[in-house]
PDB file of N, CA, C and O in Angstrom:
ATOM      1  N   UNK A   1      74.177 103.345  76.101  1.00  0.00           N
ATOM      2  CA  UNK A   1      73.494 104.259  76.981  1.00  0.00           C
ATOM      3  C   UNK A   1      74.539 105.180  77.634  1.00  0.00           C
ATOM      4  O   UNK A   1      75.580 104.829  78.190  1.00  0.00           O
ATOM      5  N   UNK A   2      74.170 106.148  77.500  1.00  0.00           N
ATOM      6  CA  UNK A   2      75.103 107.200  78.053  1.00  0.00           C
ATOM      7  C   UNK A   2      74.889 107.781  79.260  1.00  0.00           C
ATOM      8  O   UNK A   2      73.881 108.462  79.450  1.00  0.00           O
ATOM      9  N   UNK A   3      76.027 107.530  80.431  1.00  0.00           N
ATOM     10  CA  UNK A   3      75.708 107.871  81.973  1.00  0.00           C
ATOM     11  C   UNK A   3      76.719 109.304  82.331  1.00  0.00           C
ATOM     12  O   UNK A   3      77.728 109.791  81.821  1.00  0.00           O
ATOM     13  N   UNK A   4      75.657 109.712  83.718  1.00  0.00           N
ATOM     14  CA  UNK A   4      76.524 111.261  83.772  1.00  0.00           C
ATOM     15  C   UNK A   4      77.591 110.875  84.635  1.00  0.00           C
ATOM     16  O   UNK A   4      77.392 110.292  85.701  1.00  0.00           O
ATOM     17  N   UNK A   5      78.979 111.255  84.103  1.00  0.00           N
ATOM     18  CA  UNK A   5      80.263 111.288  84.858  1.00  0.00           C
ATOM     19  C   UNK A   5      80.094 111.526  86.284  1.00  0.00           C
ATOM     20  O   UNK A   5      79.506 112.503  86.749  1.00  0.00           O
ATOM     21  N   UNK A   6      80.942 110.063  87.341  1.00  0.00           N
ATOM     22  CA  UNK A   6      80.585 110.051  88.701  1.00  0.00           C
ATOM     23  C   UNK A   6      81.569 111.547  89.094  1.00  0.00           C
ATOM     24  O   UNK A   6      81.182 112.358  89.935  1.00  0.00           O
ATOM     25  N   UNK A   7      82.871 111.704  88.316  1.00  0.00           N
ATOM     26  CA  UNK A   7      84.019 113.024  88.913  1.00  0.00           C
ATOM     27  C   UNK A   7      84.400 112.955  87.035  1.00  0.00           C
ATOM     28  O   UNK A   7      83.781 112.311  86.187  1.00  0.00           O
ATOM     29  N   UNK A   8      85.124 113.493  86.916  1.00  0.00           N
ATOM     30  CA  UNK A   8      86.119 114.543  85.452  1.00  0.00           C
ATOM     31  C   UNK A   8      86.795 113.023  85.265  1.00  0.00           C
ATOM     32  O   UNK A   8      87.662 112.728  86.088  1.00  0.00           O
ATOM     33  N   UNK A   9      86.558 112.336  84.547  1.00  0.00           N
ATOM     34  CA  UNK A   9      87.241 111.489  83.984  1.00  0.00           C
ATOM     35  C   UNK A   9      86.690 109.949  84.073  1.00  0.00           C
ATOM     36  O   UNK A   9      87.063 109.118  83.245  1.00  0.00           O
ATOM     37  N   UNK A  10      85.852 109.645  85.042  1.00  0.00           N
ATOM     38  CA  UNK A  10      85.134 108.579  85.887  1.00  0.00           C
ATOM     39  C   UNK A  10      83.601 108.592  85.137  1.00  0.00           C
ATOM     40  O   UNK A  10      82.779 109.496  84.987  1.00  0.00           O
ATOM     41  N   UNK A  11      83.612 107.470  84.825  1.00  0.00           N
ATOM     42  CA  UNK A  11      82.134 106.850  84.253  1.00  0.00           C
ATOM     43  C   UNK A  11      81.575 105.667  84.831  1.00  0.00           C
ATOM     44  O   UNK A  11      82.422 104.978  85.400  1.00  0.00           O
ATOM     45  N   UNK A  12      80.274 105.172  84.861  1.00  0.00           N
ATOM     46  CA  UNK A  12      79.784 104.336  85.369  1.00  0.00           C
ATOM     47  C   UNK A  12      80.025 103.156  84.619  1.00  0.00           C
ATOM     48  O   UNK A  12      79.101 102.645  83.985  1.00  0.00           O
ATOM     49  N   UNK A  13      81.269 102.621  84.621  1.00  0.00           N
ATOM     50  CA  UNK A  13      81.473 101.018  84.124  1.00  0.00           C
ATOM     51  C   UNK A  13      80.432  99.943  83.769  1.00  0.00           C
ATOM     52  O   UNK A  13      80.446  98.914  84.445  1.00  0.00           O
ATOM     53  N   UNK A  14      79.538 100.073  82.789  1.00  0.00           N
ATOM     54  CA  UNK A  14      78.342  99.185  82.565  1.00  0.00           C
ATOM     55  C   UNK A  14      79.290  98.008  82.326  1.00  0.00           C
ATOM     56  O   UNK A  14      79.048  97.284  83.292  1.00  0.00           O
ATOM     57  N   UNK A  15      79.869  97.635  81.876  1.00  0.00           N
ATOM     58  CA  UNK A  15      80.432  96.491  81.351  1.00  0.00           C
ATOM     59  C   UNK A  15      80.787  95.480  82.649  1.00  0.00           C
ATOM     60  O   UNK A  15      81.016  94.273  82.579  1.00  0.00           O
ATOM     61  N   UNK A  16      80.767  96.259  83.760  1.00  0.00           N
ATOM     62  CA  UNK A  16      81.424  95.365  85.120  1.00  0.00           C
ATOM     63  C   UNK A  16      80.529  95.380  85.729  1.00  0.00           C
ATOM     64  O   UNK A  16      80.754  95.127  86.913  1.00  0.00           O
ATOM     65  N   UNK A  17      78.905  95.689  85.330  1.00  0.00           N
ATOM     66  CA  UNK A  17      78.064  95.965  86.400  1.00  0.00           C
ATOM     67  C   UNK A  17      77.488  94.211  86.475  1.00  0.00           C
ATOM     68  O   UNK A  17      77.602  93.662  87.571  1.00  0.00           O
ATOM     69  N   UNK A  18      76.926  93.447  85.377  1.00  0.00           N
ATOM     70  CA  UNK A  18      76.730  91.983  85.705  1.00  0.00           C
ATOM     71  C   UNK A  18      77.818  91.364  86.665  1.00  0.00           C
ATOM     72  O   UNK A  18      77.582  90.706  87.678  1.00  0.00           O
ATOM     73  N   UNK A  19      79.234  91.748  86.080  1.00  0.00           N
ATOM     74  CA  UNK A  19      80.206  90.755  86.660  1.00  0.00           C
ATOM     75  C   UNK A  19      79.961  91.104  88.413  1.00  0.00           C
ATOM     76  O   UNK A  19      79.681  90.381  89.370  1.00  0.00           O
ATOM     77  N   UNK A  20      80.206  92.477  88.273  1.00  0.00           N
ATOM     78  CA  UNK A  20      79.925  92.383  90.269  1.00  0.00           C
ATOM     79  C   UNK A  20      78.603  91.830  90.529  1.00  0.00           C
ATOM     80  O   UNK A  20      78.671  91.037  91.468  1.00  0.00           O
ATOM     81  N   UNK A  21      77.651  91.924  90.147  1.00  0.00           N
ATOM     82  CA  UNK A  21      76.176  91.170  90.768  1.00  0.00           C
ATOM     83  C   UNK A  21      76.683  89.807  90.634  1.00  0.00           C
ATOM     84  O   UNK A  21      76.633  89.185  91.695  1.00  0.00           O
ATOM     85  N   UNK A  22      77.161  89.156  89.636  1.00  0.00           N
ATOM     86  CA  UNK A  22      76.902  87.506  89.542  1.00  0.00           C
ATOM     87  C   UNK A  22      78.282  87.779  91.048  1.00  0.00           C
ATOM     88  O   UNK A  22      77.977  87.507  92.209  1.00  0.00           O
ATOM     89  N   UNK A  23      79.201  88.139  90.802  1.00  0.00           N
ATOM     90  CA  UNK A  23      79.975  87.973  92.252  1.00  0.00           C
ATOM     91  C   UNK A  23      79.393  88.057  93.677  1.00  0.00           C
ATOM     92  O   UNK A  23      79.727  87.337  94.618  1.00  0.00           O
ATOM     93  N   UNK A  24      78.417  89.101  93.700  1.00  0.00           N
ATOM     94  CA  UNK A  24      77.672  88.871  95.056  1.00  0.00           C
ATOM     95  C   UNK A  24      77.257  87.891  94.941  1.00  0.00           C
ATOM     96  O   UNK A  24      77.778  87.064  95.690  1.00  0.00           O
ATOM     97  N   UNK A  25      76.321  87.441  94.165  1.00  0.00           N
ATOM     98  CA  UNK A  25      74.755  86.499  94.055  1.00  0.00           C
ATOM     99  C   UNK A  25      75.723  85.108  94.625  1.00  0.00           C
ATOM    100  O   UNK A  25      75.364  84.142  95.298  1.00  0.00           O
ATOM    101  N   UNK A  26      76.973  85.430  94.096  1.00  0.00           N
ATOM    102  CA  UNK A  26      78.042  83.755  94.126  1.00  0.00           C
ATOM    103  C   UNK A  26      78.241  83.501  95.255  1.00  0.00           C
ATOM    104  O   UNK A  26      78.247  82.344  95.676  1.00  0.00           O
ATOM    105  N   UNK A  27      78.471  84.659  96.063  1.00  0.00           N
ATOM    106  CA  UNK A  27      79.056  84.595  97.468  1.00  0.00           C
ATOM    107  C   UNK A  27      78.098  84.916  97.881  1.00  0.00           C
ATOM    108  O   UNK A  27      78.703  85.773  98.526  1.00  0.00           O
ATOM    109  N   UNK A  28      76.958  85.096  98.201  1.00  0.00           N
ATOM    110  CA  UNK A  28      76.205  85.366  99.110  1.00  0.00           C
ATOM    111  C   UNK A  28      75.762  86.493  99.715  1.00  0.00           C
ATOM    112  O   UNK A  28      75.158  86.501 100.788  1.00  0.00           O
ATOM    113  N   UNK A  29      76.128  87.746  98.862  1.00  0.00           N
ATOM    114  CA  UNK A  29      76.074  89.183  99.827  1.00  0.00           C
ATOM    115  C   UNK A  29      74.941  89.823  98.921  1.00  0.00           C
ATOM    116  O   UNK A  29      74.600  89.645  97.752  1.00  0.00           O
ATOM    117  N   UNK A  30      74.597  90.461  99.721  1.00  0.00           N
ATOM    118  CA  UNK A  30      73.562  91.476  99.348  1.00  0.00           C
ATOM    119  C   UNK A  30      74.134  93.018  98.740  1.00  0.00           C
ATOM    120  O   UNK A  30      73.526  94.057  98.483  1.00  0.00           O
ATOM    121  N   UNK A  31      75.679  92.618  98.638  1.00  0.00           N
ATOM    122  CA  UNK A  31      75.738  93.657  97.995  1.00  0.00           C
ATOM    123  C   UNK A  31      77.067  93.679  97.231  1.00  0.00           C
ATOM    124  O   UNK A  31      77.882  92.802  97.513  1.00  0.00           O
ATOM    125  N   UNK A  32      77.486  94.920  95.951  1.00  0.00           N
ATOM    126  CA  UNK A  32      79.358  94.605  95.872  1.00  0.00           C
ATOM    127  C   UNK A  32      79.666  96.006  95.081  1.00  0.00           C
ATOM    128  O   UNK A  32      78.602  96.566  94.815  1.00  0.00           O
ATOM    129  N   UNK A  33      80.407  96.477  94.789  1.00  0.00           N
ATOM    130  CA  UNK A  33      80.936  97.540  94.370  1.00  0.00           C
ATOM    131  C   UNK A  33      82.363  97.608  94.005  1.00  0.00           C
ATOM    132  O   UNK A  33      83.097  96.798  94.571  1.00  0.00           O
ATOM    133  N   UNK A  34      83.013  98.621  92.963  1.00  0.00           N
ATOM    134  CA  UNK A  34      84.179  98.581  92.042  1.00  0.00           C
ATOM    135  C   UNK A  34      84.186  99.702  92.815  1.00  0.00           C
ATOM    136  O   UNK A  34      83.026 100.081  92.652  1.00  0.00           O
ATOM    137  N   UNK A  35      84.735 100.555  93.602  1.00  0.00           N
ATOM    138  CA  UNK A  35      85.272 101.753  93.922  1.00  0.00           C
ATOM    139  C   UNK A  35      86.133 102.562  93.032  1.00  0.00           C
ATOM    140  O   UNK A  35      86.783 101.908  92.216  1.00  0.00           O
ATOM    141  N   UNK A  36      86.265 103.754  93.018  1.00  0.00           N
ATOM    142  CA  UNK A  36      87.759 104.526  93.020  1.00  0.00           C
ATOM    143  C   UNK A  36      87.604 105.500  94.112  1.00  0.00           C
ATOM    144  O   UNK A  36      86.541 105.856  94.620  1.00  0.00           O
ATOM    145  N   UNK A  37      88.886 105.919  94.434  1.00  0.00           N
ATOM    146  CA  UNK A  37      89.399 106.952  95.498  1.00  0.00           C
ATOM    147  C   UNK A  37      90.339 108.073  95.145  1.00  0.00           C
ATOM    148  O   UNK A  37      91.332 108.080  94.417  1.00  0.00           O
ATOM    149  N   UNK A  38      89.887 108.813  95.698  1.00  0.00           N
ATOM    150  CA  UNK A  38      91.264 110.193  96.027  1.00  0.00           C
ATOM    151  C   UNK A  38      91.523 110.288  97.383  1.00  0.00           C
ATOM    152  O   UNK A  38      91.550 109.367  98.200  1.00  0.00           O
ATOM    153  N   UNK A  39      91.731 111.596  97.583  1.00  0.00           N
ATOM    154  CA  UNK A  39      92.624 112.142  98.622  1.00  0.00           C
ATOM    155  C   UNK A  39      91.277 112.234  99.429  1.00  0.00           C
ATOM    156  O   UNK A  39      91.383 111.620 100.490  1.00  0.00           O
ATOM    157  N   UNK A  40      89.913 112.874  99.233  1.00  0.00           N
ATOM    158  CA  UNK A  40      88.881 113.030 100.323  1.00  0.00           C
ATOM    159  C   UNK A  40      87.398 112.293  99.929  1.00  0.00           C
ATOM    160  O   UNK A  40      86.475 112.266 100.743  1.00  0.00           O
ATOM    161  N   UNK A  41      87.290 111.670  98.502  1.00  0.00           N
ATOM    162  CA  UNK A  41      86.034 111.039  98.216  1.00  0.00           C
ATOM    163  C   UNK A  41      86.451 110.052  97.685  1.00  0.00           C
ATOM    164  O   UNK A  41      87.585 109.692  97.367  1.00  0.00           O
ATOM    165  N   UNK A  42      84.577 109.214  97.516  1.00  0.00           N
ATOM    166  CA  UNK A  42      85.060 107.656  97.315  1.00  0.00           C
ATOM    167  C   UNK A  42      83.668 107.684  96.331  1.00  0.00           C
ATOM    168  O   UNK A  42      82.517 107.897  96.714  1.00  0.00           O
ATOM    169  N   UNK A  43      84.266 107.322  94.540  1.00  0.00           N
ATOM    170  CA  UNK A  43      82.826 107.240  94.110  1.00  0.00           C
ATOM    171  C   UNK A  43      83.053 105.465  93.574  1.00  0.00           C
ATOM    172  O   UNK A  43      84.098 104.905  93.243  1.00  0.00           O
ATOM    173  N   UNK A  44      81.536 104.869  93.659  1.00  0.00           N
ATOM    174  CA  UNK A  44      81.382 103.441  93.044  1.00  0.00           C
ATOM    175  C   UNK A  44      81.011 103.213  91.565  1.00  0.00           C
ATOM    176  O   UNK A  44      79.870 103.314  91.113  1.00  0.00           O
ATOM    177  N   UNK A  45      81.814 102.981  91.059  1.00  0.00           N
ATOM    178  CA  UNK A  45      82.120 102.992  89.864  1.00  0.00           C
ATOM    179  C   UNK A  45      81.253 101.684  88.949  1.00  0.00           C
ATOM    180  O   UNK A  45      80.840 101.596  87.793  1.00  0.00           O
ATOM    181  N   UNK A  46      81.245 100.926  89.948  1.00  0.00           N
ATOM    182  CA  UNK A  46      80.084  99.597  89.659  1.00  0.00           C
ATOM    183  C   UNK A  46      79.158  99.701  90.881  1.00  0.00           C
ATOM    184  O   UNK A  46      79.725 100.246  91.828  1.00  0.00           O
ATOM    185  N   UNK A  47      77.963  99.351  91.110  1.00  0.00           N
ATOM    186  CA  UNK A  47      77.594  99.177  92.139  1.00  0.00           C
ATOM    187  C   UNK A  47      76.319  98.482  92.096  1.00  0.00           C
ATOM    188  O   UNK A  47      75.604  98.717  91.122  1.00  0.00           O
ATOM    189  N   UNK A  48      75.767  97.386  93.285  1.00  0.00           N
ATOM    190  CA  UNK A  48      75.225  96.599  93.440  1.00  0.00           C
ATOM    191  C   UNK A  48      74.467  96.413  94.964  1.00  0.00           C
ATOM    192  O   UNK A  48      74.779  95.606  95.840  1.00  0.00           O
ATOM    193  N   UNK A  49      73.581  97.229  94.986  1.00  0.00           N
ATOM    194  CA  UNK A  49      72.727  96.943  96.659  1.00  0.00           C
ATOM    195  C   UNK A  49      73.672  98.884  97.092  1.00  0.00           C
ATOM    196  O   UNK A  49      73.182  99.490  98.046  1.00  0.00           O
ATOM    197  N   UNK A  50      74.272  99.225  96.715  1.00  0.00           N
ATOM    198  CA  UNK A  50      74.485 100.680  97.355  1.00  0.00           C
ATOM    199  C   UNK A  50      73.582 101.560  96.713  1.00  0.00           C
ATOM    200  O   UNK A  50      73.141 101.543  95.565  1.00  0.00           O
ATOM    201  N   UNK A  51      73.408 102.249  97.558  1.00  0.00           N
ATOM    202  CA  UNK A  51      72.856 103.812  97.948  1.00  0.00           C
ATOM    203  C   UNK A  51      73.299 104.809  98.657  1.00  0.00           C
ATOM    204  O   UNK A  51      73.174 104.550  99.854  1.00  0.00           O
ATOM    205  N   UNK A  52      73.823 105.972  98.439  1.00  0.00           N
ATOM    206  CA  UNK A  52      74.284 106.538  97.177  1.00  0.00           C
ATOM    207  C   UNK A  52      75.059 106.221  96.535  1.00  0.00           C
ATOM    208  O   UNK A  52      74.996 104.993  96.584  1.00  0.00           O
ATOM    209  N   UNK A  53      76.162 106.605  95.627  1.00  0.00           N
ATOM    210  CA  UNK A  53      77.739 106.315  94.826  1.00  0.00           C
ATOM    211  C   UNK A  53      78.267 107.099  94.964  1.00  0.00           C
ATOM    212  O   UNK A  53      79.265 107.309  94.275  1.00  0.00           O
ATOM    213  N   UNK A  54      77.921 107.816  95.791  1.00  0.00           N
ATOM    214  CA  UNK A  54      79.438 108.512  96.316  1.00  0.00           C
ATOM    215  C   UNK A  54      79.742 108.807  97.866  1.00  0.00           C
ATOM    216  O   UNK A  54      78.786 109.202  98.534  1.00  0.00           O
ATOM    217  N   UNK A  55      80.651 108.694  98.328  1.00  0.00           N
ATOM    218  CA  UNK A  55      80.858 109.269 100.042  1.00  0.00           C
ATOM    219  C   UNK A  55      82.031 109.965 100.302  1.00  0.00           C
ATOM    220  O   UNK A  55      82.732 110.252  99.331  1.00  0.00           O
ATOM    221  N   UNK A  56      82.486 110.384 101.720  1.00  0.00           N
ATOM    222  CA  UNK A  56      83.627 110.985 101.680  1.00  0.00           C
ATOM    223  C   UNK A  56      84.108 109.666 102.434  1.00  0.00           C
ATOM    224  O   UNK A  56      83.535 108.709 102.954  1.00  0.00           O
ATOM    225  N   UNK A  57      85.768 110.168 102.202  1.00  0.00           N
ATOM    226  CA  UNK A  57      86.520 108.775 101.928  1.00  0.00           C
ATOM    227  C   UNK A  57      87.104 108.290 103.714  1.00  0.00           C
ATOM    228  O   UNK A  57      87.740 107.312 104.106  1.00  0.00           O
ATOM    229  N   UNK A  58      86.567 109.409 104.397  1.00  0.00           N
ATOM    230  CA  UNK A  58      86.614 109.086 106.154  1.00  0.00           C
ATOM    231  C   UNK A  58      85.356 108.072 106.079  1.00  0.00           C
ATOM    232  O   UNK A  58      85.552 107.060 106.753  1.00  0.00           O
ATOM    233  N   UNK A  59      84.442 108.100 105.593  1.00  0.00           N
ATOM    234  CA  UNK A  59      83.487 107.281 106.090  1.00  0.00           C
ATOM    235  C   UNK A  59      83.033 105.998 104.977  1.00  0.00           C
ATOM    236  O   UNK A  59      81.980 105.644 104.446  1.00  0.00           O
ATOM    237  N   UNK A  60      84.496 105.525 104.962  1.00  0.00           N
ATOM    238  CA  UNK A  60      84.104 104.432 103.666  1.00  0.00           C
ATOM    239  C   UNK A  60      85.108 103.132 104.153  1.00  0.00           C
ATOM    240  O   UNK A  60      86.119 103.347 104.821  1.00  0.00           O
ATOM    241  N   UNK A  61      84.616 101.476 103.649  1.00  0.00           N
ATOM    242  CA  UNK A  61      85.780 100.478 103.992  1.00  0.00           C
ATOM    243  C   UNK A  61      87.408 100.486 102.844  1.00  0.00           C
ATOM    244  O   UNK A  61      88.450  99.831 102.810  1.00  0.00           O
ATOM    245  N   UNK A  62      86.743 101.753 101.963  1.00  0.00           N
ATOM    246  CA  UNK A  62      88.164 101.538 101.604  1.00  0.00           C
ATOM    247  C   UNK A  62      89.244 102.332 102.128  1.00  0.00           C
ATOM    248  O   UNK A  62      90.444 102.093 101.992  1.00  0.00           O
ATOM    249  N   UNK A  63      88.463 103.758 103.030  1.00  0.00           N
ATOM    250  CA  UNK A  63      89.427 104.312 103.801  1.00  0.00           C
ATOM    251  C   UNK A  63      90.041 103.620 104.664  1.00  0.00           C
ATOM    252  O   UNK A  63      91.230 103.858 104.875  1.00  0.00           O
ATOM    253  N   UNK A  64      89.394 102.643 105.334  1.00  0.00           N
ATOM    254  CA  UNK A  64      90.299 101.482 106.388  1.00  0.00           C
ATOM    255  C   UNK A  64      91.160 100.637 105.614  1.00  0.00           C
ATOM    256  O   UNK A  64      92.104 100.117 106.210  1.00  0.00           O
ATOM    257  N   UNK A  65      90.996 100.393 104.322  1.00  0.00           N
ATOM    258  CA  UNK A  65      91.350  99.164 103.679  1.00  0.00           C
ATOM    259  C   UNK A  65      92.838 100.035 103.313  1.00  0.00           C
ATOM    260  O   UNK A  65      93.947  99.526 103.475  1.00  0.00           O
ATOM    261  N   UNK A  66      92.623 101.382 102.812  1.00  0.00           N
ATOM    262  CA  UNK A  66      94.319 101.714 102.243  1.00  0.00           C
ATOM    263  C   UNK A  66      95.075 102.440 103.566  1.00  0.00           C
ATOM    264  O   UNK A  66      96.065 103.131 103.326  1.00  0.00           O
ATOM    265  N   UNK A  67      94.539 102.263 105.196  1.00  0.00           N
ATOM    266  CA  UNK A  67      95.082 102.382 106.395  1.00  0.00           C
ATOM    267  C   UNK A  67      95.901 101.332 106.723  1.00  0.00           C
ATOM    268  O   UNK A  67      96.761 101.525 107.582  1.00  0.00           O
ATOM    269  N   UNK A  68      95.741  99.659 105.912  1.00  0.00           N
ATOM    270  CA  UNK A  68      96.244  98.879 106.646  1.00  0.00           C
ATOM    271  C   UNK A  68      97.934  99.025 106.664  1.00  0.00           C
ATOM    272  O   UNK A  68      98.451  99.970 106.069  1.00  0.00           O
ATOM    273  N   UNK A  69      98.625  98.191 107.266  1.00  0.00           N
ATOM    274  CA  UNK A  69      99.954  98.801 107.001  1.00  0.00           C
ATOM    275  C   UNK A  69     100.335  97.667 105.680  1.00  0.00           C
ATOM    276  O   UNK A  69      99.543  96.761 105.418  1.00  0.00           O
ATOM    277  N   UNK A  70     101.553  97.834 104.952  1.00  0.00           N
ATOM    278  CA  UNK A  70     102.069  97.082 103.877  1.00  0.00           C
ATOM    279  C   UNK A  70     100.699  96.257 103.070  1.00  0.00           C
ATOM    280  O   UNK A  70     100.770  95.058 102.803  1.00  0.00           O
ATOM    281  N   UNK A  71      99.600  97.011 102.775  1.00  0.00           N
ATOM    282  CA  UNK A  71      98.645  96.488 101.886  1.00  0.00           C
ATOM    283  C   UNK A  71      98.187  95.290 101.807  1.00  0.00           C
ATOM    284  O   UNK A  71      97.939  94.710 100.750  1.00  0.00           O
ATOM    285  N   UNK A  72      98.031  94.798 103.028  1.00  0.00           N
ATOM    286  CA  UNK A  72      97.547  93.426 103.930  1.00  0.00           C
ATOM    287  C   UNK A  72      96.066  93.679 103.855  1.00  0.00           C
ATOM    288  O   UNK A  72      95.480  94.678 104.271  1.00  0.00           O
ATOM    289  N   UNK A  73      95.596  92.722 103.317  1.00  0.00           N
ATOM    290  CA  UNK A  73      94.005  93.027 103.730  1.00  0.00           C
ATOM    291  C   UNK A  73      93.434  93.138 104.142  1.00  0.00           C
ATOM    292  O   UNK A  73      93.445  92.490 105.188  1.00  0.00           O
ATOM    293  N   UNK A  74      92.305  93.992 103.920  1.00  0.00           N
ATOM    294  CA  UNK A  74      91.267  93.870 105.089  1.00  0.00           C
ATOM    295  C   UNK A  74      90.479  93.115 105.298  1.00  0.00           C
ATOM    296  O   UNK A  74      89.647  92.764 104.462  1.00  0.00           O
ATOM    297  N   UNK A  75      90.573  92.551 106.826  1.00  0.00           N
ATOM    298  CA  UNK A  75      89.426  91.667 106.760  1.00  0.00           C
ATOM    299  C   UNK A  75      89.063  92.133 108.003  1.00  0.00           C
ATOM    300  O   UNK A  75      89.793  92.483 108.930  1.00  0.00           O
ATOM    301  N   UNK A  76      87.162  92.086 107.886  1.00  0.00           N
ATOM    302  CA  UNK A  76      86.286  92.221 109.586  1.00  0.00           C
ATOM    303  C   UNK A  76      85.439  90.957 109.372  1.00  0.00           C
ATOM    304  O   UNK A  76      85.041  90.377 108.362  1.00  0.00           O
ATOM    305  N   UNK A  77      85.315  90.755 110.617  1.00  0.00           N
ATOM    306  CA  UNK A  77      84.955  89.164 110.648  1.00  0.00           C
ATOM    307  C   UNK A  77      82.852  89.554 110.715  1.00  0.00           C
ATOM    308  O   UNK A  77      81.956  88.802 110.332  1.00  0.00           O
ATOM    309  N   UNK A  78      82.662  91.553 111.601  1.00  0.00           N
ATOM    310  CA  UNK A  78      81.570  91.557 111.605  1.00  0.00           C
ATOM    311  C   UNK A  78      81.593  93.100 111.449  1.00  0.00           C
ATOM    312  O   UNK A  78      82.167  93.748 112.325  1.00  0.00           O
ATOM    313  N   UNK A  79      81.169  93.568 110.685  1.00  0.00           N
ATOM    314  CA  UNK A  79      81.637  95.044 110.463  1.00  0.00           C
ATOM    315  C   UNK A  79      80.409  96.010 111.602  1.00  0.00           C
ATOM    316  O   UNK A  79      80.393  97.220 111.832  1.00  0.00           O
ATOM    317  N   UNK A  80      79.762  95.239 111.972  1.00  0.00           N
ATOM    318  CA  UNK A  80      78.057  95.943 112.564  1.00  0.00           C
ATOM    319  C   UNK A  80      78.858  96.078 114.333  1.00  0.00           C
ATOM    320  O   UNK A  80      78.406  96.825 115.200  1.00  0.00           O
ATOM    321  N   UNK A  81      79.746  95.423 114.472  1.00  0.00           N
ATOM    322  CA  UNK A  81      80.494  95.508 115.614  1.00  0.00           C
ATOM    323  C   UNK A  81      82.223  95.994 115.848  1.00  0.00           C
ATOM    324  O   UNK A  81      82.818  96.227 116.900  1.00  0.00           O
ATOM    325  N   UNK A  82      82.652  96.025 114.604  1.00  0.00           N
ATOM    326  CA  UNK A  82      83.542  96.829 114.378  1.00  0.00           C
ATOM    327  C   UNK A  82      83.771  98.287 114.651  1.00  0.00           C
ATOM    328  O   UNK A  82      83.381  99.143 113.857  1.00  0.00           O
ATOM    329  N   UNK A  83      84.234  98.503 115.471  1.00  0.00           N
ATOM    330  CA  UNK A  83      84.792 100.044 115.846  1.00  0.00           C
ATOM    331  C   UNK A  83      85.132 101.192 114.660  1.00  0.00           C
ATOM    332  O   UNK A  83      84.749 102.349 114.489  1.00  0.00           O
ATOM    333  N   UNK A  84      85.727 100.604 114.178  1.00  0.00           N
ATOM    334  CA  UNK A  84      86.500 101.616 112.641  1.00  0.00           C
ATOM    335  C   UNK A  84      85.176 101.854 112.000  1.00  0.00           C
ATOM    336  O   UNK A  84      85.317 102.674 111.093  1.00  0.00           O
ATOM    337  N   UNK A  85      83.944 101.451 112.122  1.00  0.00           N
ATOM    338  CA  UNK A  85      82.764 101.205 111.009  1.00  0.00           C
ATOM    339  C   UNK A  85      81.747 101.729 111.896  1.00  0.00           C
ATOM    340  O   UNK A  85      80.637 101.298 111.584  1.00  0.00           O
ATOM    341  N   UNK A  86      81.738 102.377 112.725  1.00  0.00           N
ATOM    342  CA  UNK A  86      80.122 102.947 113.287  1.00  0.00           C
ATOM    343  C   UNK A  86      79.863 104.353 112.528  1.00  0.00           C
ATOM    344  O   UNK A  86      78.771 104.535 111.990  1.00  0.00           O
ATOM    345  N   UNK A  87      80.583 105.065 112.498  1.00  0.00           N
ATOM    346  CA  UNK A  87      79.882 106.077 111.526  1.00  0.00           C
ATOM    347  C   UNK A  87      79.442 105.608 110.262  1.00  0.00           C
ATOM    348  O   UNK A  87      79.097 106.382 109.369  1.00  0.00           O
ATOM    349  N   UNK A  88      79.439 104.069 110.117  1.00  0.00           N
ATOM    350  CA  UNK A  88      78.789 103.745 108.575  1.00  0.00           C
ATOM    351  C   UNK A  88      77.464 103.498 108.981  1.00  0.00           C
ATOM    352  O   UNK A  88      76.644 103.399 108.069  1.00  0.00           O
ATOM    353  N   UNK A  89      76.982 103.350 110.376  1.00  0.00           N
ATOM    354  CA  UNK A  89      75.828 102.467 110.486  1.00  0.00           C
ATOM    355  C   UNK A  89      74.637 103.825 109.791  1.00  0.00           C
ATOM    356  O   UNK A  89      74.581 105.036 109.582  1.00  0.00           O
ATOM    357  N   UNK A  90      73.869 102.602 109.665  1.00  0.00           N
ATOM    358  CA  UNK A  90      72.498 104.174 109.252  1.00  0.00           C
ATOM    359  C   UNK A  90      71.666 104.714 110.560  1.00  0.00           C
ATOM    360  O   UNK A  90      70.845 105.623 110.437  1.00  0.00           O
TER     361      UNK A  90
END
């Protein structure tokens, strides 16, 4: 099946789309996604419980995630109360 290019080079990864669902369903989330990034957007390259697949990259967890310092992870213990994350709320 042939999908329309998310940007010039970027396709919708069918092949990783089970593996991220059985990864949510495993852990428990209602949702999961394969990202890529540039310099100002963020498209989901797999995606699972999102709406839309694409955002700008100020208002995304991977813009916080490549803020951390020396590529330490991110972790929020509650993102709905997290500061860095209110322009995500709907």
């Amino acid at each position: 099946m042939a999908h329309k290019p998310l940007a010039p080079g970027i396709g919708i990864t069918t092949q990783l789309t089970p593996e991220g669902i059985a990864a949510a369903k495993a852990a428990g989330f209602p949702f999961a996604a394969v990202s890529v990034v540039d310099r100002s957007r963020l498209w989901l390259a797999v995606s699972y419980g999102f709406d839309p697949r694409e955002f700008t990259r100020p208002d995304s967890f991977c813009d916080a995630a490549i803020q951390v310092p020396g590529f330490a992870p991110l972790c929020v213990a509650d993102a709905w109360t997290e500061p860095r994350f209110n322009s995500l709320r709907p």
